[in-house]
C-alpha atoms as one frame of an Amber mdcrd trajectory, in Angstrom:
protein
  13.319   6.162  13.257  12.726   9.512  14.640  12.744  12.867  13.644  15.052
  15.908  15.095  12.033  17.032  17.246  11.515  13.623  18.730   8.508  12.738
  16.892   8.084   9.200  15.574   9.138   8.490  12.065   6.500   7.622   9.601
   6.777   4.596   6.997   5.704   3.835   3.243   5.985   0.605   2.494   5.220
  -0.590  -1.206   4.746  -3.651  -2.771   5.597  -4.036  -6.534   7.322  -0.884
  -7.221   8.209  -1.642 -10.617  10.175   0.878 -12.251   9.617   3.020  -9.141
   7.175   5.737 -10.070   4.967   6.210  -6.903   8.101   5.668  -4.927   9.560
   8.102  -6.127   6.990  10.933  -6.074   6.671  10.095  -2.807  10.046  10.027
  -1.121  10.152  13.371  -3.159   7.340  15.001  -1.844   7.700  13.438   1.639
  11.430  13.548   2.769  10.890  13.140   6.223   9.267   9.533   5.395  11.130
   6.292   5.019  10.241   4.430   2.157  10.770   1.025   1.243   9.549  -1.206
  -1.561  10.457  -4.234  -3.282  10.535  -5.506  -7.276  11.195  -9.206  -8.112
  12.050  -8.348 -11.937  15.209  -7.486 -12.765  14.855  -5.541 -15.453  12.013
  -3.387 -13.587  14.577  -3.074 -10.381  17.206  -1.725 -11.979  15.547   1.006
 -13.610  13.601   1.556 -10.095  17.195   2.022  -8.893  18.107   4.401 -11.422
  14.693   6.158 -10.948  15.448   7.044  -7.211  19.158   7.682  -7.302  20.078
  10.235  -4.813  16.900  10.101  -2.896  18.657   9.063   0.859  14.677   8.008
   1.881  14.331   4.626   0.352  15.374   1.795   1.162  14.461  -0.433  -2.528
  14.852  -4.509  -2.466  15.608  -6.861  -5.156  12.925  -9.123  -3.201   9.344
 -10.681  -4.010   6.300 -10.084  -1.685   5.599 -10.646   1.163   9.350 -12.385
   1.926  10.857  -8.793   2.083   8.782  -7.895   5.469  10.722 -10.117   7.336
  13.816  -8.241   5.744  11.613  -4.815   6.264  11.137  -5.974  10.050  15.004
  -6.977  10.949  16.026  -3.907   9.226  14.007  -1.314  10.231  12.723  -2.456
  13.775  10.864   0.225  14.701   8.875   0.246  11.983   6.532  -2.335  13.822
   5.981   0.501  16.285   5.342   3.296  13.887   2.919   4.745  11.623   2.940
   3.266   8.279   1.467   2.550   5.253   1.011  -0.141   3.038   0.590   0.450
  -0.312  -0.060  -3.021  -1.557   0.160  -3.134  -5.413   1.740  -6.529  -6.522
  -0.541  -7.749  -8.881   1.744 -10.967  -9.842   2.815 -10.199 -13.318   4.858
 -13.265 -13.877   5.005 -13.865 -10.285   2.582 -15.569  -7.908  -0.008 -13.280
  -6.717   1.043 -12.066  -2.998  -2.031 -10.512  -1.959  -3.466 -12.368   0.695
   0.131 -13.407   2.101   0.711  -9.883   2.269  -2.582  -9.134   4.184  -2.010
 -12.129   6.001   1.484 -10.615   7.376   0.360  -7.266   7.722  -2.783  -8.062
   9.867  -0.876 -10.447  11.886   2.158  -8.247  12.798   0.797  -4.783  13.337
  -1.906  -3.786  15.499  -2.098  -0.260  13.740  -1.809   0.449   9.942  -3.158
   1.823   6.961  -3.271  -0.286   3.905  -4.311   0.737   0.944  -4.736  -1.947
  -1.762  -4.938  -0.567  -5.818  -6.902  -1.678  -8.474  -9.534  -2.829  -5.480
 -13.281  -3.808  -7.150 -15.461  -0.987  -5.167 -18.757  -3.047  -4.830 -21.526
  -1.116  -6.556 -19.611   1.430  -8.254 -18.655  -0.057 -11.668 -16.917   2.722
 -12.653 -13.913   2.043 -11.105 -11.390  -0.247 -12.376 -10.165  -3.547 -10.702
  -7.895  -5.727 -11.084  -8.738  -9.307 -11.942  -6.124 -12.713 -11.471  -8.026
 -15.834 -13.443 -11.185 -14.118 -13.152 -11.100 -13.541  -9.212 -11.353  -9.835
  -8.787  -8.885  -7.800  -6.664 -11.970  -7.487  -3.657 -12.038  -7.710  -0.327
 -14.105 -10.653  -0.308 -11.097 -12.396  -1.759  -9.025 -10.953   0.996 -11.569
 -11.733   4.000 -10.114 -14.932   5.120  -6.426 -13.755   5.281  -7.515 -10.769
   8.018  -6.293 -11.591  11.078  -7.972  -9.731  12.760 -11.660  -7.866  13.263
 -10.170  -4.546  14.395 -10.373  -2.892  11.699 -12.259  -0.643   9.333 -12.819
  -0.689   6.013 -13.264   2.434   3.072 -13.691   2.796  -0.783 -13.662   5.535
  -2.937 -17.120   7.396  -3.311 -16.475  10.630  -6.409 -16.749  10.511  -9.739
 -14.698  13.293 -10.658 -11.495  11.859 -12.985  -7.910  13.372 -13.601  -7.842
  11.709 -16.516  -9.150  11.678 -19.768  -7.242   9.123 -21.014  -7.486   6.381
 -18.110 -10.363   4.976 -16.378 -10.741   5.409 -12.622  -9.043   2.929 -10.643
 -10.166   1.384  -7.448  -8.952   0.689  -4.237  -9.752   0.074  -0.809  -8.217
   1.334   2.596  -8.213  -0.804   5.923  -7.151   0.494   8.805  -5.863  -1.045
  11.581  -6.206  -0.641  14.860  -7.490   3.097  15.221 -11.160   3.271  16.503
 -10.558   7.084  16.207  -9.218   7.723  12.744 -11.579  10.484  10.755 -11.475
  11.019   7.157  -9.394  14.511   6.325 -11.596  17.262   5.934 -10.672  18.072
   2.168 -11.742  14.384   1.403 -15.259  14.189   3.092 -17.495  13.281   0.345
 -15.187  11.611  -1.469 -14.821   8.078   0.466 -17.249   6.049   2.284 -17.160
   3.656   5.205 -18.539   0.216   5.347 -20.597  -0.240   7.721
């Protein structure tokens, strides 16, 4: 995929989508992205679909994770050899949790990436909500042994500030793949940390 001016395309991919809400927002406020996500529940997929009628930018499966990236890959091939995204938010209700398959597939088939996991346990900052699946925490130490690969860096969340009074912060925790040289935007400094 790429742009009028030649530049490469840029990808969001999603796991989980649910009724489509980040989707969404996203394909909205980005137009020039491609989006794709998947939802395994029925119910939750067709009200995705309604959700982002009209919105020519997504690309939304009927499809459990991680199965749809071989569907992702055939269908959109260059998105191996593009910038992308992976927001990976599948956190198996009613469904087996796809977590490490996902990382598994992601660290295995791209050699540059951002992924971004939600409701990620920040270690030492108990403020932030994680997920938990039979009392193993959404972590990266339960990710570690699905990485296939040591190229990579890892960030959490470091503020305190909330945009919410209602809701807890939530966690997460970006890896990124492959790029030695990436640097935290400037509006963000402070506000995420690198493990070192």
């Amino acid at each position: 995929v790429r742009t009028e001016e030649g530049r490469l395309g840029l990808f969001f991919v999603e796991t989980g989508a649910n009724v489509a809400s980040t989707l969404a927002y996203t394909a909205r406020k980005h137009p020039d992205i491609t989006c794709l996500s998947c939802e395994p529940g029925e119910t939750a997929f067709q009200k995705a679909l309604e959700n982002t009628e009209g919105l020519e930018n997504i690309s939304l499966y009927n499809l459990a994770s991680p199965g749809v990236f071989e569907v992702l890959l055939e269908e959109h091939p260059d998105l191996r050899n593009n910038p992308a995204l992976f927001w990976l938010d599948a956190h198996c209700w009613g469904f087996q949790w796809p977590l490490k398959d996902e990382i598994r597939f992601v660290t295995s088939h791209f050699k540059q990436a951002f992924i971004l996991i939600d409701d990620f346990q920040v270690p030492g900052r108990d403020q932030f909500y994680y997920f938990k699946n039979e009392d193993r925490p959404c972590s990266f130490e339960y990710i570690r042994e699905a990485m296939m690969t040591n190229d990579y860096r890892l960030f959490y969340p470091s503020y305190s500030d909330k945009t919410s009074e209602h809701h807890p912060l939530t966690g997460w925790g970006l890896i990124v793949l492959g790029d030695p040289g990436f640097k935290v935007p400037e509006q963000l400094s402070g506000k995420i940390e690198e493990v070192k």
